[in-house]
VEXFI-473943 format. One record per residue (C-alpha): residue number from 1; x, y, z; chain; residue in three letters. Coordinates in Angstrom, 2 decimals. Layout:
N
NUM;X;Y;Z;A;ALA
...
***
This chain:
398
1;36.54;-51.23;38.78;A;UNK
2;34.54;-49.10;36.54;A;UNK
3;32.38;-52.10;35.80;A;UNK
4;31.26;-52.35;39.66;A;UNK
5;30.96;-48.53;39.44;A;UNK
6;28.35;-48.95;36.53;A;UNK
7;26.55;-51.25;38.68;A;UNK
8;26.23;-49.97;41.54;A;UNK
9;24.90;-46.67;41.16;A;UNK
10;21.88;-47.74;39.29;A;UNK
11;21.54;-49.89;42.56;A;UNK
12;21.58;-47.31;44.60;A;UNK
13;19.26;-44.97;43.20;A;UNK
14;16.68;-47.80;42.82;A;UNK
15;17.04;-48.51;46.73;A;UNK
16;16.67;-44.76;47.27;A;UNK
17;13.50;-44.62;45.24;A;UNK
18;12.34;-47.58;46.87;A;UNK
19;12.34;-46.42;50.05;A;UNK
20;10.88;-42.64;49.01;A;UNK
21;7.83;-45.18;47.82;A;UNK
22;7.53;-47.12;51.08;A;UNK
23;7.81;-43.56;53.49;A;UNK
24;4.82;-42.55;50.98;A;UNK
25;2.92;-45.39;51.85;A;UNK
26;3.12;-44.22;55.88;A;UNK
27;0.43;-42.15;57.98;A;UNK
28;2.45;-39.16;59.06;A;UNK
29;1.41;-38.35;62.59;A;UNK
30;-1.00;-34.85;62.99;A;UNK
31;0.86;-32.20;64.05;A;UNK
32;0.23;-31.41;67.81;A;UNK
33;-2.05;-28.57;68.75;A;UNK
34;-2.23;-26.84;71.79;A;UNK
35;-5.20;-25.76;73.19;A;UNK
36;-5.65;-22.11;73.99;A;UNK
37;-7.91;-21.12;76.86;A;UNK
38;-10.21;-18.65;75.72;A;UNK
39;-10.69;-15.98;78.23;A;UNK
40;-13.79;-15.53;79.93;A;UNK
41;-16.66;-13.05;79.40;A;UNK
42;-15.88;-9.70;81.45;A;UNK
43;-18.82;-9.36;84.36;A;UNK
44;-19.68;-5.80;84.68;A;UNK
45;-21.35;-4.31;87.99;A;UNK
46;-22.57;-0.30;87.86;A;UNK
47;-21.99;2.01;90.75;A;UNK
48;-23.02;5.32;91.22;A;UNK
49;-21.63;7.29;94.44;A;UNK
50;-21.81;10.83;95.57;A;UNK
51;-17.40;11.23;95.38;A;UNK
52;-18.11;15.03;94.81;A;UNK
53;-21.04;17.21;96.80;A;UNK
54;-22.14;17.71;100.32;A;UNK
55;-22.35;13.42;100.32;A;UNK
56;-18.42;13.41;99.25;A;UNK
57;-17.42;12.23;102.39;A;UNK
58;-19.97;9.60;102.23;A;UNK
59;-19.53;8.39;99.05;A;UNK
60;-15.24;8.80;98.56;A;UNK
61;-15.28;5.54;100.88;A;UNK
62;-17.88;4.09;98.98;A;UNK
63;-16.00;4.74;95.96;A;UNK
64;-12.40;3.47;97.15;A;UNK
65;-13.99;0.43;98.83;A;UNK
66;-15.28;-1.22;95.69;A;UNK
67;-12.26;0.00;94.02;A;UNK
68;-10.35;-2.00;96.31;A;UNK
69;-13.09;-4.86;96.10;A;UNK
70;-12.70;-5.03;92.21;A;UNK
71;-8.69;-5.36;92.47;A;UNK
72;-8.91;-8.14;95.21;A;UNK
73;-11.34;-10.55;93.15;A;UNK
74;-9.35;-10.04;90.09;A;UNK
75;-5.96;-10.50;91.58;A;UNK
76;-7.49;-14.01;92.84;A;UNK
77;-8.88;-15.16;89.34;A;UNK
78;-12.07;-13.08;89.03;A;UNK
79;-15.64;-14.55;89.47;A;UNK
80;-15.69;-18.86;88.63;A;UNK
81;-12.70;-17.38;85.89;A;UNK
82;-14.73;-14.49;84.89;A;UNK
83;-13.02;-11.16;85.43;A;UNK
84;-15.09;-8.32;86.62;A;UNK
85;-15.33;-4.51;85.90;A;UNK
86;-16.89;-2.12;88.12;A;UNK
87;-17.90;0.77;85.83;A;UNK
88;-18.13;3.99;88.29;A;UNK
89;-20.18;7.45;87.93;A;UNK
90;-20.63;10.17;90.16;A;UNK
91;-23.94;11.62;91.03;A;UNK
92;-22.61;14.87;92.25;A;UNK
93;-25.38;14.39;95.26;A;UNK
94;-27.67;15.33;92.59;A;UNK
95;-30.91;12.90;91.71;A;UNK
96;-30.58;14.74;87.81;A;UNK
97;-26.69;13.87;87.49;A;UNK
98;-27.91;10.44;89.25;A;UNK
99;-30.01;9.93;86.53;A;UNK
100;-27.92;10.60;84.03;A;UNK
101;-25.36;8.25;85.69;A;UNK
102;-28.43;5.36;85.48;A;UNK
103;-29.27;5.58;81.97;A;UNK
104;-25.67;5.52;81.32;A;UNK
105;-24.79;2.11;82.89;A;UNK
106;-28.09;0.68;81.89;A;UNK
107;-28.40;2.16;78.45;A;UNK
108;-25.55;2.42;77.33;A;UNK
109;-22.84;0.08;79.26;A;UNK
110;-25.83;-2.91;79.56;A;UNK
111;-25.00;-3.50;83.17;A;UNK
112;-27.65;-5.93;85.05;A;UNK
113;-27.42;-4.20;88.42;A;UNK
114;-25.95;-1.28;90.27;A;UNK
115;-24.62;-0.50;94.10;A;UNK
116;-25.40;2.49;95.16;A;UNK
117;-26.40;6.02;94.97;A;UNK
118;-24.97;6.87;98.39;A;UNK
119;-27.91;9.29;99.47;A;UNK
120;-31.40;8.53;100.10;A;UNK
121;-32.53;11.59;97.87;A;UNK
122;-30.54;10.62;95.11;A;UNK
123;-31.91;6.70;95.65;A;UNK
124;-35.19;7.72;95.61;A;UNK
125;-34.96;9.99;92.52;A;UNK
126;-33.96;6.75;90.82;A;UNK
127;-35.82;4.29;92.26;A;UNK
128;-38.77;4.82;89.64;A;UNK
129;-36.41;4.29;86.71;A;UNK
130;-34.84;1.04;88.05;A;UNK
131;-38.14;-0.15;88.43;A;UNK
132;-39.32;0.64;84.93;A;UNK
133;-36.27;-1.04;83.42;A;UNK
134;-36.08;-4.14;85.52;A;UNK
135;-32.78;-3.60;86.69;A;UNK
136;-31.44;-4.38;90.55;A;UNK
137;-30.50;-1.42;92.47;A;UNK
138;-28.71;-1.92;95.55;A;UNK
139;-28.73;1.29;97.72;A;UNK
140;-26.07;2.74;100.13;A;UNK
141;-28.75;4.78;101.30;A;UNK
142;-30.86;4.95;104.88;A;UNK
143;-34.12;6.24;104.59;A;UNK
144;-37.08;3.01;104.61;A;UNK
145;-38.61;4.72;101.93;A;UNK
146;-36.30;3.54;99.35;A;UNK
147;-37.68;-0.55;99.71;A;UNK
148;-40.88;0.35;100.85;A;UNK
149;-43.57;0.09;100.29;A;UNK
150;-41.98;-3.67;99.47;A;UNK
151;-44.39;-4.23;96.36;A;UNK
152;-43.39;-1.07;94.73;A;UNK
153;-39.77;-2.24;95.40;A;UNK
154;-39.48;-5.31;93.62;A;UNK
155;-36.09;-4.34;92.16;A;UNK
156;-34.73;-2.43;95.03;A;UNK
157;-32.67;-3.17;97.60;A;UNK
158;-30.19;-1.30;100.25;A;UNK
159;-27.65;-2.06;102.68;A;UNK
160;-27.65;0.80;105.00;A;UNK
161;-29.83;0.84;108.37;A;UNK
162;-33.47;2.31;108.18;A;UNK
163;-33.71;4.94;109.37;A;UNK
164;-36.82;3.49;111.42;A;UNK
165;-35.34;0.66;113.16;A;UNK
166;-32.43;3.67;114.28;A;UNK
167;-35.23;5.18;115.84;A;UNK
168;-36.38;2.43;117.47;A;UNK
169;-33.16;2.11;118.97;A;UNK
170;-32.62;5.90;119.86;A;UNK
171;-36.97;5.94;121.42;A;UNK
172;-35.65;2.78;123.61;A;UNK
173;-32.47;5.10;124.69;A;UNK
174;-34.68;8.04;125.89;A;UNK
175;-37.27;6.22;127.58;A;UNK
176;-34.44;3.99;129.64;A;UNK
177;-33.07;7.62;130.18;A;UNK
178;-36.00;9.14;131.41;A;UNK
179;-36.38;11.69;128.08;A;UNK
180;-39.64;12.72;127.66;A;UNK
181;-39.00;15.91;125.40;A;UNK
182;-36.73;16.17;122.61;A;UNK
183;-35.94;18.69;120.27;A;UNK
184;-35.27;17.66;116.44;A;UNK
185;-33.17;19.34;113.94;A;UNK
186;-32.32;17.89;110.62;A;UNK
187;-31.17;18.48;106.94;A;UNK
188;-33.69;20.03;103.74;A;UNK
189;-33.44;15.96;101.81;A;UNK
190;-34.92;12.85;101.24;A;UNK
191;-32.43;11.74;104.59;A;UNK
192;-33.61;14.58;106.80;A;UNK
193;-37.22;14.43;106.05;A;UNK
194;-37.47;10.77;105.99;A;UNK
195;-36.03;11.07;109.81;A;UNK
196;-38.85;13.54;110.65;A;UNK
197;-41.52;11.32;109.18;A;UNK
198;-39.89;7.98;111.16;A;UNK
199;-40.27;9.97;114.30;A;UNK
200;-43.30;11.26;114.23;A;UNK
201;-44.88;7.85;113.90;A;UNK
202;-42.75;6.58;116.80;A;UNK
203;-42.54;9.21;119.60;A;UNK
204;-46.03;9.61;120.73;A;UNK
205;-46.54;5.61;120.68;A;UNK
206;-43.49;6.14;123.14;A;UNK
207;-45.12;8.77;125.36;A;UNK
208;-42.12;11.15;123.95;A;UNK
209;-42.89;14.51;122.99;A;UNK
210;-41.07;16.58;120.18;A;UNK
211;-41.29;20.25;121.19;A;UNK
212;-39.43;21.61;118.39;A;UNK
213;-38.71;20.50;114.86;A;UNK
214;-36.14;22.77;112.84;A;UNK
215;-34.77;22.39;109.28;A;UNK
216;-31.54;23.76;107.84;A;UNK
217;-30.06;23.31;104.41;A;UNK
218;-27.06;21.35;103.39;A;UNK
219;-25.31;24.21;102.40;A;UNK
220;-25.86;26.21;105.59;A;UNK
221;-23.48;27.42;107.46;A;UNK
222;-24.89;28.63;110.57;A;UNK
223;-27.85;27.22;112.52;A;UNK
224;-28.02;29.38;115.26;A;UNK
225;-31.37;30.60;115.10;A;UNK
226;-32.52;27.35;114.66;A;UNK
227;-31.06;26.01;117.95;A;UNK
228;-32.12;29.35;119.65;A;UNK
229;-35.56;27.75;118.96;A;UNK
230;-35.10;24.39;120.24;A;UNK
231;-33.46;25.78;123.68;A;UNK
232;-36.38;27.69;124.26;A;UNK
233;-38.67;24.63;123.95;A;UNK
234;-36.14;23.38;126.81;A;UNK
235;-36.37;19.84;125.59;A;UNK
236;-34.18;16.95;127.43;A;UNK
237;-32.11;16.09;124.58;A;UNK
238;-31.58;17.58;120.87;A;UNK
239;-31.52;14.82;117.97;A;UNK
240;-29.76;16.35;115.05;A;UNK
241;-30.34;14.25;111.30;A;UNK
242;-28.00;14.91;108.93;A;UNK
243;-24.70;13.82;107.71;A;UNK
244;-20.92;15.92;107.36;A;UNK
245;-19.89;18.55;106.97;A;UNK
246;-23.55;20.10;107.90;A;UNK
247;-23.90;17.36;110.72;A;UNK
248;-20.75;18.83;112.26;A;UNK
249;-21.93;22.50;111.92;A;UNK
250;-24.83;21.86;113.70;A;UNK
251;-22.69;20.12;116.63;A;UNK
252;-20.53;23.61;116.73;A;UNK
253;-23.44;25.77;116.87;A;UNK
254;-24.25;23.13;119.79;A;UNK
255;-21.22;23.73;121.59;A;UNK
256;-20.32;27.25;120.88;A;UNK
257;-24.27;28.07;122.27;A;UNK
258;-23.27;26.35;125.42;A;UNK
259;-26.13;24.22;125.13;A;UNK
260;-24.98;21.25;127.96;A;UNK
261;-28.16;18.66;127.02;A;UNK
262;-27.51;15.44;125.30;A;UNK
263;-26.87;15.65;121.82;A;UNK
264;-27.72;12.41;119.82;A;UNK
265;-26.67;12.11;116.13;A;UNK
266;-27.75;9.76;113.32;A;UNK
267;-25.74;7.07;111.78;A;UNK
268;-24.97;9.50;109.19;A;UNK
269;-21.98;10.69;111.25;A;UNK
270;-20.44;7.53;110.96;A;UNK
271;-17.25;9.25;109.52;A;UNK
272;-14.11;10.80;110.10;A;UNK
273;-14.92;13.84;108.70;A;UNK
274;-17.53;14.60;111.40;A;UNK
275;-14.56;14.76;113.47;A;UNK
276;-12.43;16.48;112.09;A;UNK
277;-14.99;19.51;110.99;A;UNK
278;-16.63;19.13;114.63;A;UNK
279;-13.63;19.32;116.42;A;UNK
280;-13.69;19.38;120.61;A;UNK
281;-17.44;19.97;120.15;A;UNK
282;-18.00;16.68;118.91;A;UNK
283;-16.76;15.34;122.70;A;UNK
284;-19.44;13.16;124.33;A;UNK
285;-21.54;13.02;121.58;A;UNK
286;-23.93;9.43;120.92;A;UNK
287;-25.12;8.12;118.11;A;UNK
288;-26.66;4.48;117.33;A;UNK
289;-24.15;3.20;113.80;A;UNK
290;-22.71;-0.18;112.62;A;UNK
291;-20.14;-2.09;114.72;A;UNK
292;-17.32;-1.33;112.28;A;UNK
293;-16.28;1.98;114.42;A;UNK
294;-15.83;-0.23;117.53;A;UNK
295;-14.20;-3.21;115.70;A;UNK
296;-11.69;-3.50;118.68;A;UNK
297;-14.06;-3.48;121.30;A;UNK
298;-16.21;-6.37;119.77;A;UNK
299;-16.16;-9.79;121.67;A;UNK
300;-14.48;-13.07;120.04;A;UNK
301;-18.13;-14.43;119.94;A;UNK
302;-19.65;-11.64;117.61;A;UNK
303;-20.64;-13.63;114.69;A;UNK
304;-19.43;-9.98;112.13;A;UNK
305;-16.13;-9.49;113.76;A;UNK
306;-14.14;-11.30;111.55;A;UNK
307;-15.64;-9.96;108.78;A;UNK
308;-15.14;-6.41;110.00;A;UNK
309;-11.89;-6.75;111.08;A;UNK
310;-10.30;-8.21;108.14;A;UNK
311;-12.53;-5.22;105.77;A;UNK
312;-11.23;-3.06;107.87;A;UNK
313;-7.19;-3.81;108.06;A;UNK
314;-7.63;-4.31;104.05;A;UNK
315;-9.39;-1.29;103.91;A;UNK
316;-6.61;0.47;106.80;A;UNK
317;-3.28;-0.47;104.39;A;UNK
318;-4.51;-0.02;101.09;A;UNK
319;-5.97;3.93;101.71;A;UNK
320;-3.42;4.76;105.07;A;UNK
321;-6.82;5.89;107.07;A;UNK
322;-9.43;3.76;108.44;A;UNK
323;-12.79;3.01;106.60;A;UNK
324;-15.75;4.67;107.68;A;UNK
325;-19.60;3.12;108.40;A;UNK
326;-20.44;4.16;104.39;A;UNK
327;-17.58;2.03;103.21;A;UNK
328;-19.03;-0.67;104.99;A;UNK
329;-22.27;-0.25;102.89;A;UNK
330;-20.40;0.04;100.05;A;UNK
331;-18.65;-3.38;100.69;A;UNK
332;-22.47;-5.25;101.70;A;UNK
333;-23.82;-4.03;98.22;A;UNK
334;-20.56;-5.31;96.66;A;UNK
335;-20.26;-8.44;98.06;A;UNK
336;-24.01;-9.40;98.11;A;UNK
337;-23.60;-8.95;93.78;A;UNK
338;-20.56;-10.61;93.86;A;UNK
339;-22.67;-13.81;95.95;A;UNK
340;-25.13;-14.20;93.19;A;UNK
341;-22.95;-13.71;90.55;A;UNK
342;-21.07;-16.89;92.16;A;UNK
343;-23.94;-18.86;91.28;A;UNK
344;-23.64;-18.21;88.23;A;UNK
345;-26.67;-15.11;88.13;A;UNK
346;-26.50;-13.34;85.36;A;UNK
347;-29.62;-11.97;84.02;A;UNK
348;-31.16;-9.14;86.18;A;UNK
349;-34.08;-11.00;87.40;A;UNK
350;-31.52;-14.08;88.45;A;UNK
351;-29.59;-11.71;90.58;A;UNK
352;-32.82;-9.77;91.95;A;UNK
353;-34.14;-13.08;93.14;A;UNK
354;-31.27;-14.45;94.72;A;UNK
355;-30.65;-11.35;96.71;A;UNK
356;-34.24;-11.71;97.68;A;UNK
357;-33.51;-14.98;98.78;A;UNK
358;-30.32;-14.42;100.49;A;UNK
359;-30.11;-15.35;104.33;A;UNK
360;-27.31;-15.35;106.82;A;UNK
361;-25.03;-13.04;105.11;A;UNK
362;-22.21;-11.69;107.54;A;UNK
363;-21.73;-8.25;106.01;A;UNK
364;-20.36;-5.38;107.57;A;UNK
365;-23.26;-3.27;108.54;A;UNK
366;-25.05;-6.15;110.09;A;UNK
367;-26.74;-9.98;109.85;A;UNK
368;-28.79;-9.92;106.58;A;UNK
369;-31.30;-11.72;106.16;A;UNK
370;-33.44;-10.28;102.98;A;UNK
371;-37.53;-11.60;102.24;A;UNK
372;-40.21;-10.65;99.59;A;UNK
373;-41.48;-8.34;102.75;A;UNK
374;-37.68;-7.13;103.42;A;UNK
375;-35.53;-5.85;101.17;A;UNK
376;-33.11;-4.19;103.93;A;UNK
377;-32.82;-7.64;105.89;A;UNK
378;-31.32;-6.12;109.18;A;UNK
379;-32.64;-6.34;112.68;A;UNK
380;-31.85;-4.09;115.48;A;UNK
381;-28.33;-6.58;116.03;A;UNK
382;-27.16;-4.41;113.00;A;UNK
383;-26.45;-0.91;115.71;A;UNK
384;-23.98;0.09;118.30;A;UNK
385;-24.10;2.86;120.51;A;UNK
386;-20.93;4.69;119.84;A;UNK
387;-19.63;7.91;122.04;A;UNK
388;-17.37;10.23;120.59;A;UNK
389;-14.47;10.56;123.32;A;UNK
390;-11.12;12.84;123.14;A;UNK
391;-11.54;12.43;119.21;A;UNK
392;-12.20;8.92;118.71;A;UNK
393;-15.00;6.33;118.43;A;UNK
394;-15.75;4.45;121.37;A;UNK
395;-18.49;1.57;122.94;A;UNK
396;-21.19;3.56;124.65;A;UNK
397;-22.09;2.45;127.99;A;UNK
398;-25.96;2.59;127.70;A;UNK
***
């Protein structure tokens, strides 16, 4: 027995070490790597809005509609993967704190284009500097001035009406009405004054006559004497050009004066807060403004109503009020980035150039269709005529 035991063990460990030899001589298979998906590069967009100063309750909507813009894309896998990042200032309704703002996002954040400022003073305080830096600048802004003359705006753009094709819309109104004198009232800013200029190269073409022009600053609180003026011009109707809360001062001057005329307001009433400043002297007020205040009333057939309607039940759940003409250029200038980023723009003269470009977009303030001539891109199509009736916005029957 021991014998076999001597035998066998040296057996064994030479049939061990034979096999330790033959595993050597094997490939082992590479260890299996999973690939991790690197994220994608961060796409950041500037915006500058007036959420403080007498444009607050402009630029609040403008604020919380990009805010809500921002969460949407990202919650549905960002931009072709790429998440974005909409880095926010506020200008204060100041052009100096809008500058500021600018060189911030430009300077120092490296953004290739902004939305916004929500004024036209503010826009055209910054217009220069955009220009100089080669940066797109989308405006929220009204007055033409800001894209015109077009070859000094090669890098601007805005979504808001001009100012001058709402007068051609409001000069149509009083001649189908018979209005040959109207009184004009409007705010001290680049707004208010680029509404005067608009209509004094309109009216007389029009055989309308403006017997009165008045001015009143932002900050005012009474305009009585101005108005005292205008009544004793005894025009046919009063146009007022200015935006809330000042817009709704005006109105209840208007009404407390007893002044029974028609009253038509700008666009830049398009908000709840004219309301609810105004009061019961904002009844029967008109004013020409985007169809996003009359969503309801729209027919099927309206090639925006979609659009607004879905922007605008978003809008209604997310805040708990309902979103306001301003929000609606907010969510143009927003979108119309977010387009051209989807192309895969990048560089600031890929994104100015395909905005340029851009045709057929259904936003919410109208049709655009943008051109080296027009960097506004709306027609008349893009304005309602809205009636203010027992506190709400209604269709008004022209």
């Amino acid at each position: 027995m021991k014998k076999k035991l001597f035998w066998l063990i040296p057996m064994v460990i030479l049939l061990a070490f034979a096999l330790v030899i033959s595993g050597c001589g094997q490939k082992s298979s590479p260890p299996v790597v999973e690939k991790v998906e690197q994220p994608k590069e961060t796409l950041r967009i500037g915006a500058i809005y007036s959420i403080t100063g007498p444009g607050a309750s402009l630029g609040i909507p403008e604020r919380d509609t990009v805010v809500m813009l921002e969460e949407q894309i990202n919650a549905a896998g960002g931009i072709n993967g790429h998440p974005i990042e909409v880095i926010i200032y506020d200008d204060e309704t100041d052009g100096t704190k809008g500058m500021l703002a600018a060189k911030k996002l430009v300077e120092e954040h490296k953004v290739n284009v902004v939305i916004g400022p929500t004024t036209s003073g503010v826009s055209l305080a910054l217009k220069p500097y955009f220009t100089e830096m080669e940066i797109p600048l989308v405006s929220a802004a009204a007055a033409a001035k800001i894209v015109e003359p077009v070859n000094e705006s090669f890098w601007i753009f805005k979504t808001a009406q001009s100012d001058y094709l709402v007068f051609e819309v409001i000069i149509d109104y009083l001649k189908k009405h018979n209005m040959k004198k109207v009184g004009f009232i409007s705010e001290a800013s680049g707004y208010g004054d680029s509404g005067r200029l608009e209509l004094e190269k309109l009216a007389p073409a029009a055989g309308i006559e403006v017997v009165a022009w008045e001015r009143f600053d932002r900050a005012d609180r009474d305009m009585t004497a101005q108005l005292t003026k205008i009544r004793r011009a005894n025009p046919d109707a009063i146009i007022v050009w200015s935006i809330p809360p000042a817009a709704s001062v005006v109105q209840q001057n208007i009404f407390d004066m007893g002044i029974k005329i028609p009253i038509i307001q700008s666009h830049g009433i398009g908000n709840q807060t004219f309301i609810d400043v105004a009061g019961q002297a904002a009844e029967g007020v008109i004013f020409p403004a985007g169809k996003l205040l009359i969503a309801n009333d729209l027919p099927d057939a309206e090639p925006q109503k979609k659009t607004i309607v879905k922007f605008r039940d978003e809008y209604t759940k997310k805040y708990g009020v309902n979103p306001s003409t301003f929000a609606g250029h907010a969510w143009d200038g927003m979108m119309l980035v977010v387009a051209a980023l989807e192309t895969g723009a990048r560089t600031p003269q890929e994104i100015r150039d395909y905005l340029e470009n851009k045709k057929n977009f259904v936003g919410i303030t109208g049709m655009f269709n943008f051109s080296a001539q027009d960097h506004n891109g709306l027609d008349q199509s893009a304005l309602a005529w809205i009636e203010i009736k027992d506190g709400k916005w209604i269709k008004h029957e022209r």
